[in-house]
VMD Tcl script that draws the C-alpha trace (Angstrom):
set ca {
  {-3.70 42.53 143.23}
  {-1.88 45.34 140.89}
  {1.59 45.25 140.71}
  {3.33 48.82 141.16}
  {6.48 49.19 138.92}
  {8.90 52.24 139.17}
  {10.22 54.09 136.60}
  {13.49 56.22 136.62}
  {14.51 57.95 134.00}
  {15.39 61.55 132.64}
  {12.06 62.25 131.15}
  {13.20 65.06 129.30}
  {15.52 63.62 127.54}
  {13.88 60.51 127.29}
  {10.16 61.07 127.14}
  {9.08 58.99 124.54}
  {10.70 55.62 125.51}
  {9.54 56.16 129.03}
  {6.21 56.53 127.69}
  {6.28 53.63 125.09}
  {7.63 51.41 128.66}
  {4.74 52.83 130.84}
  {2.24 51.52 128.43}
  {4.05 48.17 128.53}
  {3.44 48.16 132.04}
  {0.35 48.75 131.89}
  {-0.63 46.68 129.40}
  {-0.23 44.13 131.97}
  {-2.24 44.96 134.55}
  {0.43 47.06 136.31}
  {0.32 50.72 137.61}
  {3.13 52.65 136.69}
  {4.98 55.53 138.47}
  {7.21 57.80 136.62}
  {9.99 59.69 138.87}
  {11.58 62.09 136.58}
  {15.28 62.55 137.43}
  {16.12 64.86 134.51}
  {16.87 68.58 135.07}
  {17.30 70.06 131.36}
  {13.85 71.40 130.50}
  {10.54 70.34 131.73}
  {9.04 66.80 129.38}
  {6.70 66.66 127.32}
  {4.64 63.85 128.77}
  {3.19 63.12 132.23}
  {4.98 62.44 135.07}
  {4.34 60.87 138.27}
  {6.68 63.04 140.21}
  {8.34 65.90 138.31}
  {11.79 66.69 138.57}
  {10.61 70.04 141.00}
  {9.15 67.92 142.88}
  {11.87 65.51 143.35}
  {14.37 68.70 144.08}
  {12.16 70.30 146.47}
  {12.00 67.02 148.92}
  {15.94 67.35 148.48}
  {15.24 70.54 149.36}
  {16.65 72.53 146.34}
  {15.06 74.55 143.62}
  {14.90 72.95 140.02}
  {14.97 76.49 138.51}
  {18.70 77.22 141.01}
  {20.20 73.66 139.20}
  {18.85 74.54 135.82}
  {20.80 77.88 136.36}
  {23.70 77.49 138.76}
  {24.39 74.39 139.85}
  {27.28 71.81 138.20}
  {26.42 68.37 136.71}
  {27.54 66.63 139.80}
  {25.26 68.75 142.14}
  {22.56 68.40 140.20}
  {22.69 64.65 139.98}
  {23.42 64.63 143.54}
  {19.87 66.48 144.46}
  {18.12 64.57 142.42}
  {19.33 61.10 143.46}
  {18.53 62.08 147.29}
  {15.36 63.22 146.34}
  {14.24 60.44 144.30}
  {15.26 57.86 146.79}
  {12.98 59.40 149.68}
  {10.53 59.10 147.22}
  {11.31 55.55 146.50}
  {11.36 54.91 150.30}
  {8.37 56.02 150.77}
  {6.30 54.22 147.88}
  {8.15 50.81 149.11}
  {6.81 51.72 152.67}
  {3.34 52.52 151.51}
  {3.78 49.44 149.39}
  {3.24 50.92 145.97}
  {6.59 49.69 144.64}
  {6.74 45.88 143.59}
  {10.16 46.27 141.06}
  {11.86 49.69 139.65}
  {13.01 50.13 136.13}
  {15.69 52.92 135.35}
  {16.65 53.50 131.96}
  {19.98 55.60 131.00}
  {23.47 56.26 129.72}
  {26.40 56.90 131.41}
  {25.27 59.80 133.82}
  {21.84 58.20 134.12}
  {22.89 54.26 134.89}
  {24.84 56.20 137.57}
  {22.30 57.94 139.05}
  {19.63 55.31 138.94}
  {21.79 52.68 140.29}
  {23.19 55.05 142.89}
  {19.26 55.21 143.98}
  {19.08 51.36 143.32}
  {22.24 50.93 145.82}
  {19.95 52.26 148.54}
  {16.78 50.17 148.29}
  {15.93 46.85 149.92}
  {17.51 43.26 149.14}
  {14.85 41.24 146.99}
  {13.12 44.48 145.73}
  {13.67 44.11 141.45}
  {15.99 46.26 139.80}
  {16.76 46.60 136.63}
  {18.34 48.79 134.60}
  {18.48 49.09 130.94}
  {22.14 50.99 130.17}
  {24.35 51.53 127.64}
  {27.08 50.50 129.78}
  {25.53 47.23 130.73}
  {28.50 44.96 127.80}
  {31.10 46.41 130.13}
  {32.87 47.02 133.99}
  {29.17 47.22 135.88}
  {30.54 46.51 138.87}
  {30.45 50.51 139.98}
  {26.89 50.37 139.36}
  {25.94 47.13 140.46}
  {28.46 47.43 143.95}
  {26.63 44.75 146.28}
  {22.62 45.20 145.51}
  {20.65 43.07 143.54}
  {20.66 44.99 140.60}
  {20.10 43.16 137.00}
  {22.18 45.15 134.24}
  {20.48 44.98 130.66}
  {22.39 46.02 127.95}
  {20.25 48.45 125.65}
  {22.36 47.55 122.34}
  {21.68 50.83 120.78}
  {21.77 54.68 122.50}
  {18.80 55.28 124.70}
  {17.17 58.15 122.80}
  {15.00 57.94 119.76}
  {12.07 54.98 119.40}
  {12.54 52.64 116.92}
  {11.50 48.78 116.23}
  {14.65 47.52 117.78}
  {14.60 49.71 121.06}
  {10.61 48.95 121.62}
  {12.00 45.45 121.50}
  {14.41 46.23 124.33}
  {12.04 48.01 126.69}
  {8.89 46.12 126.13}
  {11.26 43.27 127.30}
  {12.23 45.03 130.12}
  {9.16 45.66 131.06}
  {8.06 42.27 130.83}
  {10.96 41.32 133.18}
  {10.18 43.90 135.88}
  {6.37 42.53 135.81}
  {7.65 38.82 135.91}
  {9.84 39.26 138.67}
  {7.13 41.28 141.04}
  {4.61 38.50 140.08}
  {6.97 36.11 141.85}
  {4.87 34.08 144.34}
  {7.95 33.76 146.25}
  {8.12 35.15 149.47}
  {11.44 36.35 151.17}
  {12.08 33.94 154.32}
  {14.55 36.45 156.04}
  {12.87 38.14 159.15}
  {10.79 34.44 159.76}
  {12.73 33.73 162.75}
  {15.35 31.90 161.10}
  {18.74 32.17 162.32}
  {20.62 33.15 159.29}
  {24.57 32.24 159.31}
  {27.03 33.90 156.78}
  {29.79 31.75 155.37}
  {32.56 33.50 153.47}
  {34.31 30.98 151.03}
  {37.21 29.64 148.31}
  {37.34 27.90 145.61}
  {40.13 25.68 147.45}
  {37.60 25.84 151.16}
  {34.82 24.70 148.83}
  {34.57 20.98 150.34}
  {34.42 22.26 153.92}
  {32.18 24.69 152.98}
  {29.62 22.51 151.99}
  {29.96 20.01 155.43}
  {29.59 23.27 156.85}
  {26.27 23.69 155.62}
  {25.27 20.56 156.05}
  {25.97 20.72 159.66}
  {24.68 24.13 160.20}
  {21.34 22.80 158.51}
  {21.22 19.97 160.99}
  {21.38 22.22 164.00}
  {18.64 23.99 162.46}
  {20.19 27.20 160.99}
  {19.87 28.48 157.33}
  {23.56 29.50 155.46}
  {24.36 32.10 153.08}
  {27.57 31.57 151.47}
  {29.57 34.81 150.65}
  {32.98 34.45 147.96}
  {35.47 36.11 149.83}
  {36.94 38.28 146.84}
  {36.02 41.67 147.63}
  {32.53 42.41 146.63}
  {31.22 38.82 148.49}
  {33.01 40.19 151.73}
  {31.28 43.55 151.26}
  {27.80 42.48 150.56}
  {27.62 40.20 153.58}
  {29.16 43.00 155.48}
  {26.15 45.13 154.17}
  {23.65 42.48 155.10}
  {24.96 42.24 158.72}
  {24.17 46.16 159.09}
  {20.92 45.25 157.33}
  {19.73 42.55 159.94}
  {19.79 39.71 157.35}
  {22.62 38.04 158.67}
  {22.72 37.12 162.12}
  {26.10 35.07 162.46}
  {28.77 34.56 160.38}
  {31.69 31.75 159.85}
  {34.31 33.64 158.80}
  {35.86 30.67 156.91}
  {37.67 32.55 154.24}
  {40.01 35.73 154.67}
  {41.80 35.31 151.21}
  {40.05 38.98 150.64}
  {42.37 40.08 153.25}
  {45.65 38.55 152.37}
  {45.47 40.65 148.46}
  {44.46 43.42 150.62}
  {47.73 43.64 151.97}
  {49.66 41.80 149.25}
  {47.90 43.45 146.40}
  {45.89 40.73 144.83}
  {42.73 40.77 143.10}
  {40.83 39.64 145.71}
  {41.31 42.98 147.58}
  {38.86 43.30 150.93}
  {37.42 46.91 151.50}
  {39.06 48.60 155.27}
  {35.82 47.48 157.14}
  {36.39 43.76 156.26}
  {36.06 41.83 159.24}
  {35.21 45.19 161.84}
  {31.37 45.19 161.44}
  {30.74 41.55 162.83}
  {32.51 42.52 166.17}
  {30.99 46.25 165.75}
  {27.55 44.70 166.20}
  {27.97 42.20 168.45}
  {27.09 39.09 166.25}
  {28.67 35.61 166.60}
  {31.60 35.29 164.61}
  {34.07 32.19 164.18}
  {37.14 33.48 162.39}
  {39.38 31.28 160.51}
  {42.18 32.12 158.46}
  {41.28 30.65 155.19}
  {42.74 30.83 152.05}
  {45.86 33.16 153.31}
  {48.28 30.45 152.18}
  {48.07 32.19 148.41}
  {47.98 35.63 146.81}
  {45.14 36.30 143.78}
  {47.21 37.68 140.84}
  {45.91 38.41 137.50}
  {48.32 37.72 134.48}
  {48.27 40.22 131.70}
  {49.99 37.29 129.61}
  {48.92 33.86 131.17}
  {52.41 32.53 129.39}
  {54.93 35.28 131.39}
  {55.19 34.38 135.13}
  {55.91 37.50 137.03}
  {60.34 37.76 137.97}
  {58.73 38.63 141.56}
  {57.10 34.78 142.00}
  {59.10 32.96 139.96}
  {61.46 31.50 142.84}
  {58.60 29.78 145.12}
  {55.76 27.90 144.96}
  {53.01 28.88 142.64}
  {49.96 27.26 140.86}
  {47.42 28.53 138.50}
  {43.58 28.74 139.70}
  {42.88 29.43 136.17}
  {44.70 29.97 133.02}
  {44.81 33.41 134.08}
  {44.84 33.32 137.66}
  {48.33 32.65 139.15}
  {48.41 32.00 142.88}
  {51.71 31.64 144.42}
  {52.44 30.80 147.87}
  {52.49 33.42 150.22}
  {55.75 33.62 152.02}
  {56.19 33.90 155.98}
  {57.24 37.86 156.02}
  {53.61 38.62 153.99}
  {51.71 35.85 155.85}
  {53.08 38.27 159.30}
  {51.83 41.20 157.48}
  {48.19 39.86 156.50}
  {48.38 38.34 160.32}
  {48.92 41.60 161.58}
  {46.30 43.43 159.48}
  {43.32 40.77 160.43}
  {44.38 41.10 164.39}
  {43.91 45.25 164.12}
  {40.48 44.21 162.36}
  {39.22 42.02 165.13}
  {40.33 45.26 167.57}
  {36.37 45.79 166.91}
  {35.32 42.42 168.26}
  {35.12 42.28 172.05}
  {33.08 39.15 172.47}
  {30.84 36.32 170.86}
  {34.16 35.70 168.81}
  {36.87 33.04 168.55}
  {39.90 32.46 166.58}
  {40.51 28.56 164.91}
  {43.67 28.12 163.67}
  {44.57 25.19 161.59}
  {47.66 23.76 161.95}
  {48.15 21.71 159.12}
  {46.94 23.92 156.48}
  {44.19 27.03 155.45}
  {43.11 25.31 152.24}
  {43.74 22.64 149.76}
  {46.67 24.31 148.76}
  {48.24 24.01 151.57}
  {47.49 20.45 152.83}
  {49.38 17.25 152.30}
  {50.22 16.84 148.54}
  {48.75 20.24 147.58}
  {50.59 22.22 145.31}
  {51.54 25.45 148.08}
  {52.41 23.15 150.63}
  {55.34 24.73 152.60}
  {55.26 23.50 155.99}
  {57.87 26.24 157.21}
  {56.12 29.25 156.08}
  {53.25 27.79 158.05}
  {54.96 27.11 161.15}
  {56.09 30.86 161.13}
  {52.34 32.16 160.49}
  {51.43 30.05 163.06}
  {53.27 31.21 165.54}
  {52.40 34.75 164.29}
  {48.79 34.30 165.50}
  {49.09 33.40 169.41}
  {51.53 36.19 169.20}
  {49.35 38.95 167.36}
  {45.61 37.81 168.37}
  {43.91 40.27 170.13}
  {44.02 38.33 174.19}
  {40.06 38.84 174.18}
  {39.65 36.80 171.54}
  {39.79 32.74 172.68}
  {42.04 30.57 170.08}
  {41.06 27.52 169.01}
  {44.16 25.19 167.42}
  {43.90 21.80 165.90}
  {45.96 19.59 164.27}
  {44.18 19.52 161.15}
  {43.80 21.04 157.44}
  {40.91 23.62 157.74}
  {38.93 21.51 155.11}
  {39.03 18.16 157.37}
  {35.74 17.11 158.88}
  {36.87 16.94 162.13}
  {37.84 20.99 161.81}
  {34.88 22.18 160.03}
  {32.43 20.06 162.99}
  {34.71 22.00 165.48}
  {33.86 25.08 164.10}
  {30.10 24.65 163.57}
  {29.73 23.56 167.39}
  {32.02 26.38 167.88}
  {29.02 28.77 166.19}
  {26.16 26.93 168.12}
  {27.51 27.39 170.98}
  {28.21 31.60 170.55}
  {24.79 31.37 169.24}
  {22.85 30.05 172.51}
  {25.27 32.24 175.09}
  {24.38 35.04 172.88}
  {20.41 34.22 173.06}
  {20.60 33.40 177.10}
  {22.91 36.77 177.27}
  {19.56 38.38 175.32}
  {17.18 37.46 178.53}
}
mol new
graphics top color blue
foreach p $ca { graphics top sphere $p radius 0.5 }
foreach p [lrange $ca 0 end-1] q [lrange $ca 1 end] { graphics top cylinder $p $q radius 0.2 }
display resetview
């Protein structure tokens, strides 16, 4: 069967190379649909779907943004446009992978369509700005970045290099015999983690596995706690373990791990099974501008490095109230299908016996923070254990199967 492969791209700015990477993609076999996103002057090849076209089902007139309307409106029209049009070729299944091709105002634009199209779909996009910070047009999609080298505009031997590769790519990946398993009945269960949660993590899985659920593993530094957030709203994930809420603790404290405001709301806003465990609050994320200054603000209590560059020092009881009382008025959204383990010995291997953050009084206080702070719907769990021993993590899992089946027999 022929493989459908998008193309994005300002076509009149950037006729020829789209035209050189259609007949790539057709040289394999592959249809090819051009979506012309550019609203200069009309191209001077053919188009799929010409930039009128994509304005008018955005419902604007090319000839009123070619005249009046500002950079950002344009791109605005024409990303809203070309993303119904998207939608509807991935619906009518005539798109097996997208290709976008740009600079700065084009990776944007592309990507900001990319942003809005299925998990597993292929994406790539061939940028300028794919050597540095992608992470604004990556955000939490699947999208693979591919660094052009040279400007987008003008064929020559080294750019035909670049796009016949990426057309190559885009073919490869929507020849993948692999099919997606999500949506096969499976009961998927999100796991956000740490690098010092790692060890429980993985018993987690195993257990999870045994019980006959599938894991997806999220790292709970910002982006990992957004995506599986996203994924939730999506219907992907069905459950989660929320193992690791070190995302929350530089939200409040200003680390680079910093959690978006809806961390830990859409769980409880949709009703799924959640086990929430306070993972990973027993440090703050901070990134040294000189790994050999330590910061006057840390230098008078615990600290250790997570990597040359990384310092983590202990978080002290006054912040560890603070980050207690900003994941309680998060759970506000969870009603039920929730509860709260807290262990007592510990939130990660910095914090158990002989770990390097081990303060047993700035525990105690946190501790004691929690059955104060909790929101009373939500059941707490304690145990006298470090969150990574076996005996905590098997808690937890039965914890999840059972939420699991009272939510299915609730479902009758």
């Amino acid at each position: 069967m022929s493989k459908h492969i998008i193309i994005l791209a300002t076509a009149d700015t950037k006729g020829e190379e789209c035209e050189f990477l259609r007949r790539q993609i057709i040289s394999f076999g592959a249809t090819a649909t051009l979506i012309d996103i550019g609203v200069m002057q009309d191209p001077e090849i053919e188009v799929d779907y010409a930039a009128a076209n994509v304005a008018s089902i955005a419902g604007a007139d090319l000839t009123d943004l070619r005249q009046q309307a500002s950079r950002q409106i344009a791109s605005e029209t024409m990303i809203i446009g070309a993303t119904k049009i998207v939608k509807e070729l991935i619906a009518n299944q005539k798109a097996d992978a997208i290709i976008g091709l740009g600079g700065t105002q084009g990776t944007s634009n592309c990507t900001s369509i990319m942003q809005q199209l299925p998990y597993g779909l292929p994406k790539i996009m061939v940028s300028t700005m794919a050597s540095g910070d992608v992470s604004a047009y990556v955000g939490v999609k699947d999208i693979t970045m591919m660094f052009s080298v040279s400007d987008i505009l003008g064929l020559n031997p080294f750019l035909r290099n670049i796009l016949a590769n990426a057309a190559g790519a885009a073919w490869g990946m929507a020849c993948s015999d692999h099919k997606s398993e999500l949506g096969d009945n499976a009961i998927i269960v999100a796991i956000t983690n740490l690098g010092v949660l790692t060890r429980g993590t993985m018993h987690m899985i195993v257990l999870l596995k045994q019980l006959g659920y599938q894991s997806m593993v999220f790292h709970a530094v910002g982006s990992g706690g957004e995506a599986m957030e996203q994924m939730m709203r999506a219907g992907i994930i069905h459950a989660v373990i929320d193992y690791a809420l070190g995302d929350i603790c530089d939200a409040v404290l200003d680390g680079i791990r910093a959690a978006e405001p809806t961390r830990l709301t859409v769980a409880g806003e949709l009703g799924l099974p959640q086990v929430i465990i306070p993972g990973g609050i027993d440090h703050i994320g901070i990134l040294l501008s000189d790994p050999a200054e330590m910061p006057e603000k840390y230098k008078n209590r615990l600290y250790s490095y997570h990597n040359p560059v990384i310092l983590v020092p202990r978080t002290s009881g006054s912040e560890m109230l603070q980050v207690m009382s900003s994941i309680a008025e998060r759970l506000n959204s969870t009603t039920k299908d929730a509860v709260f383990m807290l262990p007592l010995q510990g939130v990660s291997s910095y914090s158990a016996q002989g770990g390097d953050l081990l303060d047993l009084k700035q525990d105690a206080i946190f501790n004691e923070a929690v059955k104060t702070m909790l929101p009373a719907h939500i059941p707490l769990i304690e145990m006298d254990n470090n969150a990574e021993d076996e005996e905590f993590v098997a808690r937890a899992v039965a914890e999840m199967d059972n939420l699991i089946k009272q939510k299915a027999k609730d479902n009758l």
